[in-house]
C-alpha positions in Angstrom: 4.1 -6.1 20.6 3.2 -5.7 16.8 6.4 -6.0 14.3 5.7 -2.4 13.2 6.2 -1.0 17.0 9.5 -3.6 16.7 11.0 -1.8 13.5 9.4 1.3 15.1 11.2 0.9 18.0 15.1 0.4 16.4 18.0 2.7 16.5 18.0 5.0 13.6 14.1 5.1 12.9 12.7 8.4 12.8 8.8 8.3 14.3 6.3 8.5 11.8 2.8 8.9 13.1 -0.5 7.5 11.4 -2.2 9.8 10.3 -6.0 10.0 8.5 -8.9 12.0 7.8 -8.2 15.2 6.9 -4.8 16.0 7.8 -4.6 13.2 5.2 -6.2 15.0 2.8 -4.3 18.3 3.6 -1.0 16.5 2.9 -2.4 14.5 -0.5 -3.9 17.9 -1.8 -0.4 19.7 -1.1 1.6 17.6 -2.5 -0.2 16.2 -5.2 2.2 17.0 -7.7 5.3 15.2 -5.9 3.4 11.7 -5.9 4.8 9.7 -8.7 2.2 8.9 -11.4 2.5 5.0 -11.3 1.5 5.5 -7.4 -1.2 8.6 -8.1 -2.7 6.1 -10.3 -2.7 3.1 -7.9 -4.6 5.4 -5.3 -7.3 5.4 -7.9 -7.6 9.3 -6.5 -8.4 12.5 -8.7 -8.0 16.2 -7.6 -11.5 17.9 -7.7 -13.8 20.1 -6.1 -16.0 18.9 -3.0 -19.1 21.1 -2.0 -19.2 20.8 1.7 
């Protein structure tokens, strides 16, 4: 078993699921604004437009 499903697996840990893709997008886009700066800038991320 992998330490993460260890600490994962401890009293008093809420489950956090992994999550990618777009509903990683969705949740950077949204909140955007609540990500500290020093971590906005570490992601190396911008907010722009995307043709699709």
């Amino acid at each position: 078993m992998s330490d993460v499903w260890c600490v994962r697996a401890e009293f008093g840990f809420p489950h956090i699921a992994l999550v990618n893709g777009r509903p990683l997008v969705d949740l950077l886009v949204e909140h955007w604004g609540d990500i500290p700066p020093e971590f906005r800038e570490r992601l190396g991320l911008k907010p722009g437009l995307v043709r699709s």
